[in-house]
PyMOL Python script that loads the backbone (N, CA, C, O; Angstrom):
from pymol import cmd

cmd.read_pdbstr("""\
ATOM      1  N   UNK A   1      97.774 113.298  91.442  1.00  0.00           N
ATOM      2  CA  UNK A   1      98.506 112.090  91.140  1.00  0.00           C
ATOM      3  C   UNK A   1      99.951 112.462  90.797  1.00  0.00           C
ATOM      4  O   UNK A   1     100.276 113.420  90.095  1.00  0.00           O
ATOM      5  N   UNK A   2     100.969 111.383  91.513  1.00  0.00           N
ATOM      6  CA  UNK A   2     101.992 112.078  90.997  1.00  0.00           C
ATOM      7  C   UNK A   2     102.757 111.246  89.773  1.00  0.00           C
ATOM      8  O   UNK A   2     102.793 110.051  90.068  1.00  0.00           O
ATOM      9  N   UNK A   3     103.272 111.476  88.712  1.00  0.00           N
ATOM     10  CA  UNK A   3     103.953 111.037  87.916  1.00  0.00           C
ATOM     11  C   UNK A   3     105.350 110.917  87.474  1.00  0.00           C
ATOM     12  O   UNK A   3     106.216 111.420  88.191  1.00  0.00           O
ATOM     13  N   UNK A   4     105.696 110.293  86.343  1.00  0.00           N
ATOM     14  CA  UNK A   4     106.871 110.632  86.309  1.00  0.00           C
ATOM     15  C   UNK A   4     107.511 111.676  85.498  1.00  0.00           C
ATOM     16  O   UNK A   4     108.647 111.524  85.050  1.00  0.00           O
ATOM     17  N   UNK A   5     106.797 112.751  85.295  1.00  0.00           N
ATOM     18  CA  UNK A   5     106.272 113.555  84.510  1.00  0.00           C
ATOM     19  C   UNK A   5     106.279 115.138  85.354  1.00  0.00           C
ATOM     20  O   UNK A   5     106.721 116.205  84.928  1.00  0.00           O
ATOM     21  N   UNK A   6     105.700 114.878  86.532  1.00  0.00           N
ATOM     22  CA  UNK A   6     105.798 115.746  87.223  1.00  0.00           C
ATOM     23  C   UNK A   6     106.457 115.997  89.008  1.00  0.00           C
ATOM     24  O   UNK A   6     106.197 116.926  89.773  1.00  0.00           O
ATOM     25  N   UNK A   7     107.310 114.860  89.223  1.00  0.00           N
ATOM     26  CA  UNK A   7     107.353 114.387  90.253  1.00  0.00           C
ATOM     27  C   UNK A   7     109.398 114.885  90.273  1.00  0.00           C
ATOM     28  O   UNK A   7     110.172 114.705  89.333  1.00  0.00           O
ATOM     29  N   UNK A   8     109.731 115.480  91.599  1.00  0.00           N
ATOM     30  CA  UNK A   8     111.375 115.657  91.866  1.00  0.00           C
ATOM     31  C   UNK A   8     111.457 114.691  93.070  1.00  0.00           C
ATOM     32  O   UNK A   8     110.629 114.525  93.966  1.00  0.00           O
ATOM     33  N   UNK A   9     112.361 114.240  92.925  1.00  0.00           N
ATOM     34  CA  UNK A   9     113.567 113.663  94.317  1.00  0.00           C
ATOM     35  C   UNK A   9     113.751 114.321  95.193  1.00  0.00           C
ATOM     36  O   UNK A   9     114.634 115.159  95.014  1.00  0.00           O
ATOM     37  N   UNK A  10     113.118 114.319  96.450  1.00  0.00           N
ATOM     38  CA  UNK A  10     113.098 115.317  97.602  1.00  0.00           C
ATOM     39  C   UNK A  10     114.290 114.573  98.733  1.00  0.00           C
ATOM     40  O   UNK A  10     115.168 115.341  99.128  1.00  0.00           O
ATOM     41  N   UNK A  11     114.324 113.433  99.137  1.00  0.00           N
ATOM     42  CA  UNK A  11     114.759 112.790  99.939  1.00  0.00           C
ATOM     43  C   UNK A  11     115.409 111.248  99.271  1.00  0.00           C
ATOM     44  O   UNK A  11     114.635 110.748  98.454  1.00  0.00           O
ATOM     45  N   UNK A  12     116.735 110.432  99.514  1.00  0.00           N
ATOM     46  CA  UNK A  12     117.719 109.369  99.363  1.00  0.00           C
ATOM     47  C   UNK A  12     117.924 108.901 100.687  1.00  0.00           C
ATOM     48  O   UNK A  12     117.736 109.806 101.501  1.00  0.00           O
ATOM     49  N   UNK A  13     118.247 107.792 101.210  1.00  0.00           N
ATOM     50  CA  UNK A  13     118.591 107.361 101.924  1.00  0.00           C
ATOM     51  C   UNK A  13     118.819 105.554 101.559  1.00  0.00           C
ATOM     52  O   UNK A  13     118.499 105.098 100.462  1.00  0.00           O
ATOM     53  N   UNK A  14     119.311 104.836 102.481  1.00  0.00           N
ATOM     54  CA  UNK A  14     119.335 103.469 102.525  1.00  0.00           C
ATOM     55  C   UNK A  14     119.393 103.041 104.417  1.00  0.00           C
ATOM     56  O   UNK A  14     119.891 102.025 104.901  1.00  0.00           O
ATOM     57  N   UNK A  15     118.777 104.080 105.097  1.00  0.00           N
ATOM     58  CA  UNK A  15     118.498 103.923 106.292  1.00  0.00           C
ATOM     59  C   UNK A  15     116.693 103.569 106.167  1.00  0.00           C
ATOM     60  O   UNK A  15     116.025 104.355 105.495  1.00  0.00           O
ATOM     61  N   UNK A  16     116.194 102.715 106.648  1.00  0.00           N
ATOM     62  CA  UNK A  16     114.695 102.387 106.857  1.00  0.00           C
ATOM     63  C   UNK A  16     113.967 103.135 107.715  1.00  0.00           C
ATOM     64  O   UNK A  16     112.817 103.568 107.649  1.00  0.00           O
ATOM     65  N   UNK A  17     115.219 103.256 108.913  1.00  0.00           N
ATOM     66  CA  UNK A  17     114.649 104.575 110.390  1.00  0.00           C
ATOM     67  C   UNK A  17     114.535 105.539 109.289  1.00  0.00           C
ATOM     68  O   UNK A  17     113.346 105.611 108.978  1.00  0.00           O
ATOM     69  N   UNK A  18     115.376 106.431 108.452  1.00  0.00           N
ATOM     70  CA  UNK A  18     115.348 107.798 108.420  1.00  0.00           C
ATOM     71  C   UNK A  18     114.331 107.665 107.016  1.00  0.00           C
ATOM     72  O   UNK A  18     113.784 108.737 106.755  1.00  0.00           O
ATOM     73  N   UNK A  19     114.074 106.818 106.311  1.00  0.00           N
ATOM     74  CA  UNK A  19     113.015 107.326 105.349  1.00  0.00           C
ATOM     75  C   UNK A  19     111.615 106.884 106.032  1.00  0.00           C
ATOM     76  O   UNK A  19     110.552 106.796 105.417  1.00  0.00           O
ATOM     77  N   UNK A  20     111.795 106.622 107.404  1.00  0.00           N
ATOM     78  CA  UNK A  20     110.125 106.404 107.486  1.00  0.00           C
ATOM     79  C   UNK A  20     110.170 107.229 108.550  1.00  0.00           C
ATOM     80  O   UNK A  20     109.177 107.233 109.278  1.00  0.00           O
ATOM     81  N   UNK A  21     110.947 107.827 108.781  1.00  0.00           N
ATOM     82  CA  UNK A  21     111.032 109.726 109.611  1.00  0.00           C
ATOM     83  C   UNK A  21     110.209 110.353 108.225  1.00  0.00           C
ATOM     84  O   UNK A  21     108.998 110.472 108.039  1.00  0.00           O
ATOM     85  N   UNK A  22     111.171 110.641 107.489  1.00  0.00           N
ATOM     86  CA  UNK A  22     111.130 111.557 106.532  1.00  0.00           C
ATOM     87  C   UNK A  22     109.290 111.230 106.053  1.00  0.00           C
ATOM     88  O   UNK A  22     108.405 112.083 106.120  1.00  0.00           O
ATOM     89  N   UNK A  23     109.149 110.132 105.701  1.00  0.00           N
ATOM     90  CA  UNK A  23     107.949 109.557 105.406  1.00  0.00           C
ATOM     91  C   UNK A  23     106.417 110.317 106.211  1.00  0.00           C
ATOM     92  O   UNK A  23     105.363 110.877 105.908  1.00  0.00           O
ATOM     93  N   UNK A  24     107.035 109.954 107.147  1.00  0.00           N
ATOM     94  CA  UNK A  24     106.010 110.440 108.654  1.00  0.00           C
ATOM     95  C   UNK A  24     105.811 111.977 108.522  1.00  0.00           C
ATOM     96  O   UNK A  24     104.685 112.457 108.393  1.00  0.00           O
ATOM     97  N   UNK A  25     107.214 112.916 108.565  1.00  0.00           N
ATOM     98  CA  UNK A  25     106.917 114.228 108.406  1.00  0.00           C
ATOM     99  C   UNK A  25     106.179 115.075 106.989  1.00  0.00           C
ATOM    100  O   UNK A  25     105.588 116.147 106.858  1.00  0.00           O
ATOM    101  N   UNK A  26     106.558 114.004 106.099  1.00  0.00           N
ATOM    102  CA  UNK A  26     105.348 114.629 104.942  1.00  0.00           C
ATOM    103  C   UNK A  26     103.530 114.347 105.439  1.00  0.00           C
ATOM    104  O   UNK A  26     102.590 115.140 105.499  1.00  0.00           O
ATOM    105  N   UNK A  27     103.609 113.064 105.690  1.00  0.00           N
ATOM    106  CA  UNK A  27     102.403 112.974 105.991  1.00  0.00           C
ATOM    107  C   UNK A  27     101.522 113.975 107.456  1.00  0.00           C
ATOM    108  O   UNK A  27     100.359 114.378 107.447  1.00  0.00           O
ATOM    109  N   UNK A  28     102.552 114.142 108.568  1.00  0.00           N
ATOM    110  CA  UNK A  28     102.114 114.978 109.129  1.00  0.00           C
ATOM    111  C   UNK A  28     101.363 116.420 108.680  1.00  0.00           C
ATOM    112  O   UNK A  28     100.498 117.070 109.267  1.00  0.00           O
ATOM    113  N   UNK A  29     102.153 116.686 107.206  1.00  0.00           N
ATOM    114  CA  UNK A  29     101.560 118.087 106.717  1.00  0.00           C
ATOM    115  C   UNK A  29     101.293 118.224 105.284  1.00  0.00           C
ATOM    116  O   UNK A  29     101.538 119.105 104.461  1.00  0.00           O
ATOM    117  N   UNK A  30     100.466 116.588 105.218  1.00  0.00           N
ATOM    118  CA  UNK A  30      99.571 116.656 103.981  1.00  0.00           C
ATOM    119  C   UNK A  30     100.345 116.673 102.480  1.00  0.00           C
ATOM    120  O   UNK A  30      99.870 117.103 101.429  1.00  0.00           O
ATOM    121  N   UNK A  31     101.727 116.056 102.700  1.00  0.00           N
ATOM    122  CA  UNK A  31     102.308 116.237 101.399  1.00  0.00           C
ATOM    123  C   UNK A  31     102.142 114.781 100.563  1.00  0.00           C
ATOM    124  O   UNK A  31     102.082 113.702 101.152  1.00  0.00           O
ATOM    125  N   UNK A  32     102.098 114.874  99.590  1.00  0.00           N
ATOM    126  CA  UNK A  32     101.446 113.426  98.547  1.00  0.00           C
ATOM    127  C   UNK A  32     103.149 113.116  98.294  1.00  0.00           C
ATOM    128  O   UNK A  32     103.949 114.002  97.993  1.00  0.00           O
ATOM    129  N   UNK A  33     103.468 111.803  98.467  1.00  0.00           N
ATOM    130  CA  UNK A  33     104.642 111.370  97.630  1.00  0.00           C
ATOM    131  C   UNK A  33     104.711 110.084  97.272  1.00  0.00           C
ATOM    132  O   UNK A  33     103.636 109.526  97.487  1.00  0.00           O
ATOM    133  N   UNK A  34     105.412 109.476  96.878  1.00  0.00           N
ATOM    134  CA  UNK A  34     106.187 107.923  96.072  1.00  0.00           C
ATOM    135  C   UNK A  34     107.222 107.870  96.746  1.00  0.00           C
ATOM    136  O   UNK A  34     108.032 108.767  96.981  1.00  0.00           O
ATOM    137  N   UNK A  35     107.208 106.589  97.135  1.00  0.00           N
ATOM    138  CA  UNK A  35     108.639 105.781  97.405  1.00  0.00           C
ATOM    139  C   UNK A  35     108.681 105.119  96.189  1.00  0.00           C
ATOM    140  O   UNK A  35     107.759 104.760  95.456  1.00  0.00           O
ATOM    141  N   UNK A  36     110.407 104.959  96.030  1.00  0.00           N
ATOM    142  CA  UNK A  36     110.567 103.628  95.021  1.00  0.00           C
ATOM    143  C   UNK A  36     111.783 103.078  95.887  1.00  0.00           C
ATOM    144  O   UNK A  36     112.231 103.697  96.852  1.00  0.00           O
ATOM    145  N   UNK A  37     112.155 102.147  95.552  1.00  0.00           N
ATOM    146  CA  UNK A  37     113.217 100.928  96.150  1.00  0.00           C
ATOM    147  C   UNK A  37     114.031 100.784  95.182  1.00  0.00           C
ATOM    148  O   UNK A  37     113.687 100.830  94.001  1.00  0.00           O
ATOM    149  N   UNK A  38     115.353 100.569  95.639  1.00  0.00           N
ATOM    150  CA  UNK A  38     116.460  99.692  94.430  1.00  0.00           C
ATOM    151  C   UNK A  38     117.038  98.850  95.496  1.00  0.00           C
ATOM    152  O   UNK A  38     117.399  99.307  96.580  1.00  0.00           O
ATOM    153  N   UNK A  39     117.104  97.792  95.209  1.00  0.00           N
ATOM    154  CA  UNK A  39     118.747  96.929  96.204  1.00  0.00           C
ATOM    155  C   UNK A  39     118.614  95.678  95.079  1.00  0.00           C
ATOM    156  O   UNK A  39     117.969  95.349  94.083  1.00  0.00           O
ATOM    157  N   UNK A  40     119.913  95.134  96.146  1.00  0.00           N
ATOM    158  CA  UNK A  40     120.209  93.502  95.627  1.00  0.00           C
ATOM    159  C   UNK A  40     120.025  92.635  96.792  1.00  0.00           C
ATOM    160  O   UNK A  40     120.695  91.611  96.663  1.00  0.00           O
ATOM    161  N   UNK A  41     119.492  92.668  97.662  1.00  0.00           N
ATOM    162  CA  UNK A  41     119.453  92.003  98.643  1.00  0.00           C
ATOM    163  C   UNK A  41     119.319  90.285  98.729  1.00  0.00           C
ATOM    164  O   UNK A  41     119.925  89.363  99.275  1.00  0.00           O
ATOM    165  N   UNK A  42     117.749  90.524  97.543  1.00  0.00           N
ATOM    166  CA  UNK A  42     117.091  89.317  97.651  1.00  0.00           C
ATOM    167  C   UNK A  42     116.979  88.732  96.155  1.00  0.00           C
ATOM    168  O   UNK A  42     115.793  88.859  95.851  1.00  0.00           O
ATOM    169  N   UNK A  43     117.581  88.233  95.239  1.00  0.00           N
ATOM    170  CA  UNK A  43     116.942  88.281  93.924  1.00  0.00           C
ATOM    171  C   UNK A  43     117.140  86.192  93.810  1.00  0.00           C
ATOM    172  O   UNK A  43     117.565  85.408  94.659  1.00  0.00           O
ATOM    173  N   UNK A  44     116.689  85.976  92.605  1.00  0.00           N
ATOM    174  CA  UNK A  44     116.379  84.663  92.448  1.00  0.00           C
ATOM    175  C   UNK A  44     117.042  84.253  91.083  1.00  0.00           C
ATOM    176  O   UNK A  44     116.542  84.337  89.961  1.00  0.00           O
ATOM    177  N   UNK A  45     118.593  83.674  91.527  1.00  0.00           N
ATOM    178  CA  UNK A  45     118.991  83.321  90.228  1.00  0.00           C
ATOM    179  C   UNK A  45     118.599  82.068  89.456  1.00  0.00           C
ATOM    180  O   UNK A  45     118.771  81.014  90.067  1.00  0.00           O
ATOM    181  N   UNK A  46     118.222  82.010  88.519  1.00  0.00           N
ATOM    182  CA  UNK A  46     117.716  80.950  87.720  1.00  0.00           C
ATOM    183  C   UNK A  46     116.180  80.186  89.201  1.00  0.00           C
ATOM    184  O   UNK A  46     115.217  80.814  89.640  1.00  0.00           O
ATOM    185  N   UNK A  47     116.641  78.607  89.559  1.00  0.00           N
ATOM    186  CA  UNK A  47     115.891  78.123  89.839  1.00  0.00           C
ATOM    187  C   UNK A  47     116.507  77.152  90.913  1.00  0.00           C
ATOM    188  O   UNK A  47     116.192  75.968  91.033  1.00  0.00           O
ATOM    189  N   UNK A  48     117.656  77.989  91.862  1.00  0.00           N
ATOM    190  CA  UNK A  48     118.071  77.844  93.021  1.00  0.00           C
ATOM    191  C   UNK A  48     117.337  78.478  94.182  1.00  0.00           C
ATOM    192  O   UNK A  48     116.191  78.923  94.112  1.00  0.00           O
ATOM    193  N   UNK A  49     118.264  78.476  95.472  1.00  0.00           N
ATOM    194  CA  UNK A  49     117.300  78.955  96.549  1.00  0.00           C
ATOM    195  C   UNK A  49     118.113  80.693  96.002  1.00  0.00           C
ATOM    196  O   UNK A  49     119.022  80.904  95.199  1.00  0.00           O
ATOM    197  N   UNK A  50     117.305  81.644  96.842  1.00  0.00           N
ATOM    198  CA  UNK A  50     117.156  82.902  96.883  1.00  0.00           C
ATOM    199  C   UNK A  50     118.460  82.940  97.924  1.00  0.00           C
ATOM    200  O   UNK A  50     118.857  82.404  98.959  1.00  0.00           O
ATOM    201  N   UNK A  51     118.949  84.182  96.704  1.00  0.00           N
ATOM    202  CA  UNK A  51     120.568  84.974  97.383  1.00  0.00           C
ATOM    203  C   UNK A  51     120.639  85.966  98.380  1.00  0.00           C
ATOM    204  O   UNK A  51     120.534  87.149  98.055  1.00  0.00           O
ATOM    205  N   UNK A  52     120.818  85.603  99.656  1.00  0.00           N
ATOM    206  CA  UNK A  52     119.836  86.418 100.627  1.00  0.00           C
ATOM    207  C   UNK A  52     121.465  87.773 100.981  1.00  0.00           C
ATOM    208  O   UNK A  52     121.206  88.880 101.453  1.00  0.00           O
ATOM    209  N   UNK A  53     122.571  87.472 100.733  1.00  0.00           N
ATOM    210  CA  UNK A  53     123.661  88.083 100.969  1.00  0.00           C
ATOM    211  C   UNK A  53     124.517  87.967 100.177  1.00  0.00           C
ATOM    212  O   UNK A  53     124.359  86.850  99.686  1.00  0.00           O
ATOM    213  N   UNK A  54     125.694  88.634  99.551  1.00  0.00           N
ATOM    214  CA  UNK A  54     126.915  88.316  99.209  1.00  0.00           C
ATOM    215  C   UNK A  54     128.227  88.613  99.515  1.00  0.00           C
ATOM    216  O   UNK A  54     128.488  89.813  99.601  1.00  0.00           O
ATOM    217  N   UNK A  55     129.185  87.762  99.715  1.00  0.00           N
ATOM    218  CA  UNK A  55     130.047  88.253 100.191  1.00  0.00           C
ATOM    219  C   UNK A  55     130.712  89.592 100.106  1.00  0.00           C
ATOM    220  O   UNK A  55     131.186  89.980  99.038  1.00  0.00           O
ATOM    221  N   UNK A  56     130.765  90.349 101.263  1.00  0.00           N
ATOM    222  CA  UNK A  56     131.210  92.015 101.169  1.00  0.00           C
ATOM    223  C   UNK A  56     130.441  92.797 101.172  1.00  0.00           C
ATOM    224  O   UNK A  56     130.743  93.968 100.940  1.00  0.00           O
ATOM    225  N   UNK A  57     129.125  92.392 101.450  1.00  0.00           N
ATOM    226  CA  UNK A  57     128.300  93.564 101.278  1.00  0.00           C
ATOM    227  C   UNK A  57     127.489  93.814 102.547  1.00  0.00           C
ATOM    228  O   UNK A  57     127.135  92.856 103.233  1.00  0.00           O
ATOM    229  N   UNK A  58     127.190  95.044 102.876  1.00  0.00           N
ATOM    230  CA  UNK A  58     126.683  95.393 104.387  1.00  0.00           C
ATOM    231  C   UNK A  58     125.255  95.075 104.008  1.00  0.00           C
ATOM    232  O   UNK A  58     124.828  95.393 102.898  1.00  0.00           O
ATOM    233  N   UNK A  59     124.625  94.553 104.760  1.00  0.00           N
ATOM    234  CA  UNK A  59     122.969  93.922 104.646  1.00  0.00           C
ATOM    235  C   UNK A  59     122.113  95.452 104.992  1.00  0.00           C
ATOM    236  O   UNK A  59     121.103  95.683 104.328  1.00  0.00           O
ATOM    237  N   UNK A  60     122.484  96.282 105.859  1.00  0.00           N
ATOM    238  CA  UNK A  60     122.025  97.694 105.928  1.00  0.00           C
ATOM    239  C   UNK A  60     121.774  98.684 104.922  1.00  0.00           C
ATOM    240  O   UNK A  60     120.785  99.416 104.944  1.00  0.00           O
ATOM    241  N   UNK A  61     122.597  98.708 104.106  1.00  0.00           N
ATOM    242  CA  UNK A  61     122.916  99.124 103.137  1.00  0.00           C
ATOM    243  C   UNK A  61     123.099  98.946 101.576  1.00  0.00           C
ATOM    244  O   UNK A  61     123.820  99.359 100.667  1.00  0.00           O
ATOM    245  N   UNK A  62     121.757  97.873 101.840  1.00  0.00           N
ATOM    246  CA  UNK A  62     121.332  97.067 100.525  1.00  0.00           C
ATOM    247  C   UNK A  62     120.252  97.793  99.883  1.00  0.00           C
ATOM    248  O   UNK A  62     120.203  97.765  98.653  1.00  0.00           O
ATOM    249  N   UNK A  63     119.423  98.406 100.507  1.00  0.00           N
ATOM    250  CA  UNK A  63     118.078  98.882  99.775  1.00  0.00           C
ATOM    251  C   UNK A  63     118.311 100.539 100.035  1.00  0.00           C
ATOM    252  O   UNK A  63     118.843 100.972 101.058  1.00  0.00           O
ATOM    253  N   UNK A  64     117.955 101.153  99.236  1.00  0.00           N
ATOM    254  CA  UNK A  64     118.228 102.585  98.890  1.00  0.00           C
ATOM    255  C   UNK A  64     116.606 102.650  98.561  1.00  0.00           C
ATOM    256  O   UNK A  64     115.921 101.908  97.857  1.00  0.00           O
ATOM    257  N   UNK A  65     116.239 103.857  99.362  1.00  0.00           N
ATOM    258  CA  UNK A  65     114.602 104.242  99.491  1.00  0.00           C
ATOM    259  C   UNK A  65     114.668 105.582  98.720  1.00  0.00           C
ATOM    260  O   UNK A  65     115.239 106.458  99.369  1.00  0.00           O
ATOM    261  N   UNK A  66     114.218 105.974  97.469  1.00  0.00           N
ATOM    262  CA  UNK A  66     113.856 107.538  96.870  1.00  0.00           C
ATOM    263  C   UNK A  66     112.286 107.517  96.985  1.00  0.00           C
ATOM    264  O   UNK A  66     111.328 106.831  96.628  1.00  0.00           O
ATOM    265  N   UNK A  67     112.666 109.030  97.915  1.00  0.00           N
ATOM    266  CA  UNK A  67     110.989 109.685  98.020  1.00  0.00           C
ATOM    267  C   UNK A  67     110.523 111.006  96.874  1.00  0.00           C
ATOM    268  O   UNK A  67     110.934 112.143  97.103  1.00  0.00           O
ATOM    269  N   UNK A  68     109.910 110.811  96.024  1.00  0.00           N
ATOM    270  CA  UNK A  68     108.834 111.938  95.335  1.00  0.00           C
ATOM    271  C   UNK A  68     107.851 112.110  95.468  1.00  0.00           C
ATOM    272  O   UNK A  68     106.857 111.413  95.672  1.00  0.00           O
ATOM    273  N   UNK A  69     108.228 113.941  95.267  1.00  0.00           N
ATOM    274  CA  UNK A  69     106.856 114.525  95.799  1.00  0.00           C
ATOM    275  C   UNK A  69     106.547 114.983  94.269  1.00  0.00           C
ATOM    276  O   UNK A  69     107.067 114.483  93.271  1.00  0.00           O
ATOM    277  N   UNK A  70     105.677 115.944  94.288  1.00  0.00           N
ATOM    278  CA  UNK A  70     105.000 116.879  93.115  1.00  0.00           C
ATOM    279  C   UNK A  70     106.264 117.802  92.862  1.00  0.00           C
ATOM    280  O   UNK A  70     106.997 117.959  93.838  1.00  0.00           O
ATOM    281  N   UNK A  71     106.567 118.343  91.847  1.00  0.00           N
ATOM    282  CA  UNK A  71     107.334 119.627  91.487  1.00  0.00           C
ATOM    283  C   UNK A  71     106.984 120.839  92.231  1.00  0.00           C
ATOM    284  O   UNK A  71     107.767 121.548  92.864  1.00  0.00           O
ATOM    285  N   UNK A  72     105.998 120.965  92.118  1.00  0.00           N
ATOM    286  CA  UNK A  72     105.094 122.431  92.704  1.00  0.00           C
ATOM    287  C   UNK A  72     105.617 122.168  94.683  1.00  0.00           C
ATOM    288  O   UNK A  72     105.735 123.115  95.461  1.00  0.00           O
ATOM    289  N   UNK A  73     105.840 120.675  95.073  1.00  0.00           N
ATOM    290  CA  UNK A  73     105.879 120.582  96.521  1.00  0.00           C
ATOM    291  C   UNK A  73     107.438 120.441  97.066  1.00  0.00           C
ATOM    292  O   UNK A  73     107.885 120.256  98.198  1.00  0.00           O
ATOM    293  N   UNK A  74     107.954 120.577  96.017  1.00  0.00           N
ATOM    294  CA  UNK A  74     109.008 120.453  96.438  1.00  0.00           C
ATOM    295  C   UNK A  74     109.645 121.144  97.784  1.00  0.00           C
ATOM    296  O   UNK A  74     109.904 120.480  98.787  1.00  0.00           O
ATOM    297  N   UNK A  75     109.884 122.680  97.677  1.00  0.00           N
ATOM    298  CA  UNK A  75     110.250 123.389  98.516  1.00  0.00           C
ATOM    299  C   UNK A  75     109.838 122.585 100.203  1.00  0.00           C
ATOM    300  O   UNK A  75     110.491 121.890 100.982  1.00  0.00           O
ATOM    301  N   UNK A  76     108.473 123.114 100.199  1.00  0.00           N
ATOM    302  CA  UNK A  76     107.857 122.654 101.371  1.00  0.00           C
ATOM    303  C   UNK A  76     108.024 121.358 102.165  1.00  0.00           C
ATOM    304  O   UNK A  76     108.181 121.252 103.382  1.00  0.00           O
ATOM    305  N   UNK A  77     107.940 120.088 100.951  1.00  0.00           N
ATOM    306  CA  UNK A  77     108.838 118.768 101.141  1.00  0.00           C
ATOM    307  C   UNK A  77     109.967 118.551 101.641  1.00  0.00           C
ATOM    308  O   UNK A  77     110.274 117.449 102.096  1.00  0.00           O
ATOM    309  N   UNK A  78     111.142 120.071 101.625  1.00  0.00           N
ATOM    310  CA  UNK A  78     112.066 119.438 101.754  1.00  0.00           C
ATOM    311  C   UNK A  78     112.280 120.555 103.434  1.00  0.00           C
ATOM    312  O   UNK A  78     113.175 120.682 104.270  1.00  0.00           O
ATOM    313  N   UNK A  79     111.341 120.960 103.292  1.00  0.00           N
ATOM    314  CA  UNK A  79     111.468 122.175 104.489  1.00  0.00           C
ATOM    315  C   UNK A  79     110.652 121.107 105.776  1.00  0.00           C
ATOM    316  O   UNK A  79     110.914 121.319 106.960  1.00  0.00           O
ATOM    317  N   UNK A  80     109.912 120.259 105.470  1.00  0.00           N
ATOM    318  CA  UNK A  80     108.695 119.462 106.619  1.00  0.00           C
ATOM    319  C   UNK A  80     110.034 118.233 106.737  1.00  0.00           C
ATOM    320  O   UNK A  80     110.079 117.733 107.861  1.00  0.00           O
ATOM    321  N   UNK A  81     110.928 117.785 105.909  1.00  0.00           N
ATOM    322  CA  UNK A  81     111.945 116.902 106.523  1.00  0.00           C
ATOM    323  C   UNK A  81     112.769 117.244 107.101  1.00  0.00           C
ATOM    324  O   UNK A  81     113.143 116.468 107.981  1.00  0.00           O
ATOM    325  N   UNK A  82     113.415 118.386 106.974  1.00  0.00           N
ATOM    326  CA  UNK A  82     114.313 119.068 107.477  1.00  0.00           C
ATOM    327  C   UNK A  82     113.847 119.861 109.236  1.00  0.00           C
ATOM    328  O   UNK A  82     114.588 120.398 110.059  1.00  0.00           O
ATOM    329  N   UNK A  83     112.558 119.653 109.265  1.00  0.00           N
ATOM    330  CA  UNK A  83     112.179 119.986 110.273  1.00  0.00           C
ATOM    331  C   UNK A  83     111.645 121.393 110.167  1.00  0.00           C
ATOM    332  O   UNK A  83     111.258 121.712 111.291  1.00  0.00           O
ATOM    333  N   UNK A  84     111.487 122.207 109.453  1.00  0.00           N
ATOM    334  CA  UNK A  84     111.696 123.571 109.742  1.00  0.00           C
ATOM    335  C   UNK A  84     110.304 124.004 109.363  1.00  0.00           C
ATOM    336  O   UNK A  84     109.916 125.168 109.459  1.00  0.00           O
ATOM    337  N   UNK A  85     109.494 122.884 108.878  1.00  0.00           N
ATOM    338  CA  UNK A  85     108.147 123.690 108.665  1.00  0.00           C
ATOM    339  C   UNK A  85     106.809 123.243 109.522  1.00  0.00           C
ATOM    340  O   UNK A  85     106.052 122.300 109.292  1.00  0.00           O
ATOM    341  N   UNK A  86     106.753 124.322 110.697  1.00  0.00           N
ATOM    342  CA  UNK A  86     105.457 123.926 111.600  1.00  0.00           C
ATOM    343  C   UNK A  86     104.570 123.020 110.764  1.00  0.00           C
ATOM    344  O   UNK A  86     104.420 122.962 109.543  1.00  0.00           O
ATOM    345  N   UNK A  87     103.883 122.147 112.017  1.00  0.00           N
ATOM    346  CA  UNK A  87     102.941 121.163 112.001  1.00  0.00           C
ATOM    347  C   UNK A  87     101.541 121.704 111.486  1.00  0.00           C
ATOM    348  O   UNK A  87     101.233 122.880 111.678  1.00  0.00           O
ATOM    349  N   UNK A  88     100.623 120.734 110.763  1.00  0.00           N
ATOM    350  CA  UNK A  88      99.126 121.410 110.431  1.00  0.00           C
ATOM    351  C   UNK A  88      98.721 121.520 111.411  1.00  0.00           C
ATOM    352  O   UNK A  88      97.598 122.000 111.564  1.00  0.00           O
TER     353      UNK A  88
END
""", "prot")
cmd.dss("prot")
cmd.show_as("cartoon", "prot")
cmd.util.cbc("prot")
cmd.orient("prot")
């Protein structure tokens, strides 16, 4: 299980393609991780309709994806995104 306790930041992005690359290549070689999300994209002020944009801001570049793995997986985590560590 991973926690917050024992868990590093292997991978950042706010591309959806490249964290569900990155996503894909852990799972190809058995690595356990967490996504978490931050943006402002969509939030609900008071008891109007939902703020789907605001002026100036790139809609691409609203949600920021952090992937954690285990401490102990780190290395390997960052070697299976990077490409460099053969397939199981």
């Amino acid at each position: 299980m991973i926690t917050i306790f024992n868990r590093k930041e292997v991978y950042s992005t706010y591309s959806m393609e490249s964290q569900a690359k990155a996503r894909a290549a852990l799972e190809r070689h058995g690595i356990d991780y967490v996504i978490s999300t931050t943006g402002d994209m969509a939030r609900n002020y008071g008891s109007g309709p939902i703020a789907v944009s605001r002026f100036g801001t790139d809609p691409t570049r609203s949600i920021q994806y952090r992937i954690f793995v285990k401490k102990k997986d780190i290395d390997q985590a960052a070697a299976a995104i990077e490409g460099k560590l053969e397939r199981l």
